[in-house]
C-alpha positions in Angstrom: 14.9 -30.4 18.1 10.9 -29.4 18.0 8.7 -32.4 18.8 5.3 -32.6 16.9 3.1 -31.1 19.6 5.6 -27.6 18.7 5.5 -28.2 15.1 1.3 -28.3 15.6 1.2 -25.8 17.8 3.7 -23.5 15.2 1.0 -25.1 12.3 -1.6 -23.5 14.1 0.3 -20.3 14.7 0.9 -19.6 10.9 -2.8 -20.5 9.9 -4.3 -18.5 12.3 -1.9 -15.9 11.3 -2.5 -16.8 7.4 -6.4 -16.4 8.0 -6.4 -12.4 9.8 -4.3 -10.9 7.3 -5.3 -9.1 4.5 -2.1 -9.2 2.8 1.1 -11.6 3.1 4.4 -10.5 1.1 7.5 -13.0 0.7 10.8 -11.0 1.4 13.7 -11.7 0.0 16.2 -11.9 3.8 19.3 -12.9 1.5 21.8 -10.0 2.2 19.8 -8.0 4.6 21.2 -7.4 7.4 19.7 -7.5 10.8 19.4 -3.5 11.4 17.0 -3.4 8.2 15.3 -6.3 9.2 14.6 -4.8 12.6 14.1 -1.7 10.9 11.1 -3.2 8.8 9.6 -5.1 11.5 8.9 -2.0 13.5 7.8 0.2 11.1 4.9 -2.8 10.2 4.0 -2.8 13.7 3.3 1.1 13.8 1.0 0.1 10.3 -0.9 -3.4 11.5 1.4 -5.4 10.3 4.3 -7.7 11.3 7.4 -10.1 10.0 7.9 -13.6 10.6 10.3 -16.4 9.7 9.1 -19.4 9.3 10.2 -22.8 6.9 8.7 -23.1 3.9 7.4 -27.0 4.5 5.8 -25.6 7.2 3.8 -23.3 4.7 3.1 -25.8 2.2 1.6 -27.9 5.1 -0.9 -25.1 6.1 -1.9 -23.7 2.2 -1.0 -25.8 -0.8 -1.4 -22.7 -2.6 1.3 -20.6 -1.3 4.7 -21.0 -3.3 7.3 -23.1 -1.6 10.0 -23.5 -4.5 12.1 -19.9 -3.6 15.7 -20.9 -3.2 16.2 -17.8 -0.9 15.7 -17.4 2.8 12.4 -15.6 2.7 10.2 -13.7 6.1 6.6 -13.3 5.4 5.1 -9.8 5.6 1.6 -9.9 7.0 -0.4 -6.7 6.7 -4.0 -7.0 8.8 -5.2 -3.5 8.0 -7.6 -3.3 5.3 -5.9 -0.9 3.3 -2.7 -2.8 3.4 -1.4 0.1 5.1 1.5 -2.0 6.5 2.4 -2.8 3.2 2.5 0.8 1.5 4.6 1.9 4.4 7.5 0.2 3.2 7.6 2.0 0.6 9.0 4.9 2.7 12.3 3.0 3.7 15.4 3.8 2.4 16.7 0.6 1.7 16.1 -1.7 -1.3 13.9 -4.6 -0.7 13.1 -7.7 -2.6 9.4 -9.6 -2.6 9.5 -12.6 -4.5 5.2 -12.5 -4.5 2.3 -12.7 -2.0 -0.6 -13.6 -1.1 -3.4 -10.4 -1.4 -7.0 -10.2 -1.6 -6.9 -13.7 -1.7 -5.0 -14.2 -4.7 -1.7 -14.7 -5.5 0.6 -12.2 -7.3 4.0 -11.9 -8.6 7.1 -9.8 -7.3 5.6 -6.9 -10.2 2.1 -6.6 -8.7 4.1 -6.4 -5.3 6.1 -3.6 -6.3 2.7 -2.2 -7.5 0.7 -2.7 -4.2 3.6 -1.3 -2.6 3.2 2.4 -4.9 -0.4 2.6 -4.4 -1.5 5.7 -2.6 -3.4 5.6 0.4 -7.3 5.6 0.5 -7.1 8.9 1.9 -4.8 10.3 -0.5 -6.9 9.2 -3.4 -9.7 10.3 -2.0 -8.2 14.1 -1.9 -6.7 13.6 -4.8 -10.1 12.9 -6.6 -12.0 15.5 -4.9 -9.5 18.1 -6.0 -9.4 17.3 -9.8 -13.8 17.7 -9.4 -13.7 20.9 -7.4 -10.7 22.1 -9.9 -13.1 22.4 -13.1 -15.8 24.2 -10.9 -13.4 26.7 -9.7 -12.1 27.6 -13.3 -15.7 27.8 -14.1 -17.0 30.2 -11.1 -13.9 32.1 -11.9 -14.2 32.7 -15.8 -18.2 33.4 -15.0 -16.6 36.2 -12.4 -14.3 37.5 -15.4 -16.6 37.6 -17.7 -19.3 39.3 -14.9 -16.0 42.1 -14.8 -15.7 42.6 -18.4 -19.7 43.4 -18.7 -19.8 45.8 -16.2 -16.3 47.2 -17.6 -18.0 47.4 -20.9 -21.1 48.8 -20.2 -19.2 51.2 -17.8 -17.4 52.4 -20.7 -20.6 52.9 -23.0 -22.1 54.8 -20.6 -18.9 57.0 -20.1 -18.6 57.5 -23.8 -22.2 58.5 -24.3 -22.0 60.8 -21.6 -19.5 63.3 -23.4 
């Protein structure tokens, strides 16, 4: 049995842990087995993240705000990158995973705008993504004014053919 001075010193643990990350996920441990949950914790590592277990008093001790009322065995998923890369890269698993809500950009959000987060692309990816859809429309552009550059000389290569003979 933990005497106070652990309890504190796990208090202080989670709040400290609470306060660095960017982005804390509630997943669903009911019916996951141990492989997938080793599986999960090391691919959040490689990302700047991590998984704990910890009791839900515990968590309504250190945030008031946090919901304590899930009936399921739940690990917090903290993500400390601030692109909640830790968080996307689950996405990439092959297994089915439940988040009940979290805790991101310092607000709460339900298990939808989880599932959402979780979809986003990366920073990066956007990025390219955007810069190709504005360099698309200029290279349509440089490449009709070429066309159209072909046609004249074409056309006026033709003229001068026909008024030759």
């Amino acid at each position: 049995m933990k005497t106070r001075e652990d309890k504190a010193e796990i208090l202080k643990e989670i709040e400290e842990t609470l306060n660095r990350a960017k982005g804390v996920l509630f997943l669903n441990l009911l019916n996951l087995p141990n492989s997938t949950q080793h599986t999960i914790k090391q691919t959040l590592k490689k990302n700047s993240g991590m998984m704990k277990v910890f009791k839900r008093t515990f968590l309504a001790k250190i945030n008031p705000n946090l919901p304590t009322d899930y009936k399921k065995p739940l690990a917090l998923v903290f993500d400390f990158s601030e692109n909640l890369t830790a968080i996307r890269s689950l996405k990439n698993l092959n297994f089915p995973l439940e988040f009940l809500g979290g805790w991101i950009d310092e607000r709460l959000v339900n298990q939808s705008e989880v599932s959402s987060y979780i979809k986003l692309s990366s920073k990066e990816e956007l990025i390219a993504k955007l810069l190709y859809l504005l360099k698309s429309p200029i290279q349509k552009l440089t490449s009709i004014q070429m066309l159209l550059s072909l046609k004249l000389v074409k056309t006026l290569e033709s003229i001068g053919q026909s008024k030759q003979s």
